[in-house]
DRENDO-1510 file (C-alpha; in Angstrom, 1 decimal, always signed):
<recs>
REC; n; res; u; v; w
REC; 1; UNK; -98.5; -241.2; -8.8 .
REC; 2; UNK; -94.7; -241.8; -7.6 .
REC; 3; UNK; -91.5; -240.5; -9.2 .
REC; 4; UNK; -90.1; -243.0; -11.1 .
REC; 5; UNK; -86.6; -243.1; -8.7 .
REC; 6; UNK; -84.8; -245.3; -11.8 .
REC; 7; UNK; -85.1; -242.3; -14.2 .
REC; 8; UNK; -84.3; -240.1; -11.5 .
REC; 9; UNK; -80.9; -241.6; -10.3 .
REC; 10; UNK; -79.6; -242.5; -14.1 .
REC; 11; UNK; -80.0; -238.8; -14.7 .
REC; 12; UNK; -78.8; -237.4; -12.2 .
REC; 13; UNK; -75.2; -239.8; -12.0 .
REC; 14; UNK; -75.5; -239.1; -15.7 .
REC; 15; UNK; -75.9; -235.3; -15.1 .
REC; 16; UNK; -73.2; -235.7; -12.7 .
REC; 17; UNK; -70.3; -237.1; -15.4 .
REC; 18; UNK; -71.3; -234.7; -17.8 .
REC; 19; UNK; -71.1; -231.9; -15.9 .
REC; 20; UNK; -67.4; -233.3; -15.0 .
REC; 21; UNK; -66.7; -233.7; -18.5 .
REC; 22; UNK; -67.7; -230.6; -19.5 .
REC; 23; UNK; -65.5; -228.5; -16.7 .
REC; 24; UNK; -62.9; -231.0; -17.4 .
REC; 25; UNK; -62.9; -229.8; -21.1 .
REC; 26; UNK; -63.3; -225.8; -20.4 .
REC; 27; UNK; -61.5; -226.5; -16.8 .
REC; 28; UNK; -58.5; -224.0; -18.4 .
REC; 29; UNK; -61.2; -221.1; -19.2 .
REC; 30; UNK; -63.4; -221.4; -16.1 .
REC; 31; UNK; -59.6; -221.3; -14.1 .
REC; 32; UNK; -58.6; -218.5; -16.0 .
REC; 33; UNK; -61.9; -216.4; -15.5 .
REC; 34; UNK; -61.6; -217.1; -11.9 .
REC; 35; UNK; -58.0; -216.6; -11.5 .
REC; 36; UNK; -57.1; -219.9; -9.5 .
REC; 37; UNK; -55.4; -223.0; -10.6 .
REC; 38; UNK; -57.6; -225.9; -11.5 .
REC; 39; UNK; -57.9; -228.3; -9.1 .
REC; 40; UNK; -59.9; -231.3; -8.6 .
REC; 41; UNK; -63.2; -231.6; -6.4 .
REC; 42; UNK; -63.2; -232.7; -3.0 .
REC; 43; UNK; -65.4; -236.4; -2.1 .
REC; 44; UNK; -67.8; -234.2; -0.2 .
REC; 45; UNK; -68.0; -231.7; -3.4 .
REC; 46; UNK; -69.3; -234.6; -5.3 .
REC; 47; UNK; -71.7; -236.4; -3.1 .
REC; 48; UNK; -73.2; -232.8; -2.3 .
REC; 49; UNK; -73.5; -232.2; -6.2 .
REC; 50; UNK; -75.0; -235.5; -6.8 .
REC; 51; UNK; -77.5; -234.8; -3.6 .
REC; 52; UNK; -78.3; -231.3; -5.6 .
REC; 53; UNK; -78.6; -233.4; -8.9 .
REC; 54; UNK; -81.2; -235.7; -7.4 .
REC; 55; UNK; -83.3; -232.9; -5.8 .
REC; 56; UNK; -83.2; -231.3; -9.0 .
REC; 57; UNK; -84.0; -234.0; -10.9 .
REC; 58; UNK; -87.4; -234.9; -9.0 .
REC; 59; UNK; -88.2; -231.6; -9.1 .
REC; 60; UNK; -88.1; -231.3; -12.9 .
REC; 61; UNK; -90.0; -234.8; -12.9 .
REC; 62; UNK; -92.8; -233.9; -10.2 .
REC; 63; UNK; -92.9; -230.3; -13.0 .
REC; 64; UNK; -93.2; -232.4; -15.9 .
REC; 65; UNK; -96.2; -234.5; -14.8 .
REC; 66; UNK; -97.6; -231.9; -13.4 .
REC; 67; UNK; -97.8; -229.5; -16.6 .
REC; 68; UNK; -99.1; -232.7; -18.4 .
REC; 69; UNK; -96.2; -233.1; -20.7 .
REC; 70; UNK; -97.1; -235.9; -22.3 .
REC; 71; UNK; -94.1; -236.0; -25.1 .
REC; 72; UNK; -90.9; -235.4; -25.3 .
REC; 73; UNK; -91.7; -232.4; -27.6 .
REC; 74; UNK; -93.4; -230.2; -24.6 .
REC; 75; UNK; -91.2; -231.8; -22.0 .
REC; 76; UNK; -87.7; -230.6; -23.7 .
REC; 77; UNK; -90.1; -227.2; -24.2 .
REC; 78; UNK; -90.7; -227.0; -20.5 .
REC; 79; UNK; -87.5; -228.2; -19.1 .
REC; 80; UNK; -86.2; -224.9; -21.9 .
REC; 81; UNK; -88.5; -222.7; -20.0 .
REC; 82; UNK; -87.0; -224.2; -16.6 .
REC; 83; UNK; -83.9; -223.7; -17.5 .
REC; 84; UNK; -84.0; -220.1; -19.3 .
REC; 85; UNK; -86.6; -218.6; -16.4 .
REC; 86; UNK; -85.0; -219.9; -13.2 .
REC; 87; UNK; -81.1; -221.1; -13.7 .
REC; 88; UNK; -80.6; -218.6; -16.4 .
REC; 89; UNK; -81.9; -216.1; -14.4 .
REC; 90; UNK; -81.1; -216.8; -11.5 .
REC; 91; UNK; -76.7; -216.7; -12.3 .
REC; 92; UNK; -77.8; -213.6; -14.7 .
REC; 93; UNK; -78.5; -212.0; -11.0 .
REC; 94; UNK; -74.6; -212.6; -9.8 .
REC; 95; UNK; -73.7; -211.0; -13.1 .
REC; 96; UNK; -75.6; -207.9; -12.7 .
REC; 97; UNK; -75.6; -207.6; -8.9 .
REC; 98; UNK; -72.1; -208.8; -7.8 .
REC; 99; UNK; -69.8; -208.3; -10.6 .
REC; 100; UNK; -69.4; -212.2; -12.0 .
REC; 101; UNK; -67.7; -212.3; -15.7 .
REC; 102; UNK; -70.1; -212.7; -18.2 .
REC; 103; UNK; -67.6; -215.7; -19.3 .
REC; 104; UNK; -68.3; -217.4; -15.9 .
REC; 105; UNK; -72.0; -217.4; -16.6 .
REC; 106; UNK; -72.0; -218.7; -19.7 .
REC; 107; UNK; -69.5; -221.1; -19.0 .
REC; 108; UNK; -72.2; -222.1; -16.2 .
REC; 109; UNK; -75.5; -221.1; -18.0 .
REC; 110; UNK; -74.0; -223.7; -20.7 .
REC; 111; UNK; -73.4; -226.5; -17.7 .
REC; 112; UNK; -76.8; -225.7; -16.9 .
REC; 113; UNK; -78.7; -225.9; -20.4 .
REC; 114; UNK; -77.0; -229.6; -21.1 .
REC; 115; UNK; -77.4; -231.4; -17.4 .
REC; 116; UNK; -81.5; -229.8; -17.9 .
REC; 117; UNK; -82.0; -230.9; -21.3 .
REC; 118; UNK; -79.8; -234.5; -20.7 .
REC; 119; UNK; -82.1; -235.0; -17.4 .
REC; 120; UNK; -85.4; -234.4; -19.6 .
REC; 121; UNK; -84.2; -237.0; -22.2 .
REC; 122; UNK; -83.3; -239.7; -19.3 .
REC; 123; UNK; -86.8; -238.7; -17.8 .
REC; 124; UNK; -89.0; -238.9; -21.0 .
REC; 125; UNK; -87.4; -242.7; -21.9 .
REC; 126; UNK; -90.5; -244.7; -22.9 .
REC; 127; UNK; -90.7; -248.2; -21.0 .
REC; 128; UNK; -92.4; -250.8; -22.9 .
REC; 129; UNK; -95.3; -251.9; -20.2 .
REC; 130; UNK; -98.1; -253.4; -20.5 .
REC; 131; UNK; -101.3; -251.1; -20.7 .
REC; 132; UNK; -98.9; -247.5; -21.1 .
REC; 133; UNK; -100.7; -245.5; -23.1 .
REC; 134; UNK; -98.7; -244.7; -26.2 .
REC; 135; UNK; -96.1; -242.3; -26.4 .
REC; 136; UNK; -96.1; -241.5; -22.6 .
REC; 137; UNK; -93.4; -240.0; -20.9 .
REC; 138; UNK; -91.1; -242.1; -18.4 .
REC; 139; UNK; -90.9; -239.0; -16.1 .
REC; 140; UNK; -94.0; -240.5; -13.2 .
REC; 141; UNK; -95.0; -244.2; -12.6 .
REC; 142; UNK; -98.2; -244.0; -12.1 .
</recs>
């Protein structure tokens, strides 16, 4: 079974403008929270994002085969788990260990849940092809 790179690199260009959108629309509240003025992100800022986007991306796909989510029902269920057990988490430990706002992680925890669940709904696409078993998800070509 291979990653189906297609899904992979729509969602994660996809993930990319959304999350740009998004800190384009609360850009004032994350600047405010931090204390800067907003700027915009350096080339290298988003070529490394869209590199982290990719990574991931296969890593949610390579997840969601292997768990045997064979809808987009338990895939959106998984990729929930994903996000509340390892992303959620894991900014929840700058909060309580280092002082971060709580308005700074959920600006970010928010970023996180959308660009998870958006990446689960490119993945799970169903391709018409010939002999896929019905309802299959997009996620591994196979």
């Amino acid at each position: 079974m291979r990653v189906n790179y297609w899904a992979v690199g729509a969602a994660a260009v996809t993930t990319l403008v959304a999350s740009a959108v998004y800190y384009i629309v609360f850009g004032g509240v994350w600047a405010s929270l931090r204390g800067v003025a907003p700027a915009p992100p350096h080339a290298w800022e988003l070529v490394a994002q869209l590199g982290r986007n990719v990574l991931e991306i296969v890593i949610l796909a390579v997840l969601l085969n292997r768990l045997q989510a064979g809808t987009r029902r338990q895939a959106f269920g998984y990729a929930l788990l994903i996000w509340l057990g390892f992303q959620a988490m894991m900014i929840a430990g700058s909060v309580l260990h280092e002082g971060y706002p709580i308005g700074l992680y959920l600006l970010h925890v928010g970023d996180a849940l959308m660009t998870t669940l958006l990446a689960t709904f490119i993945l799970t696409l169903r391709f018409r092809r010939a002999g896929a078993a019905p309802g299959r998800a997009a996620v591994i070509d196979g």
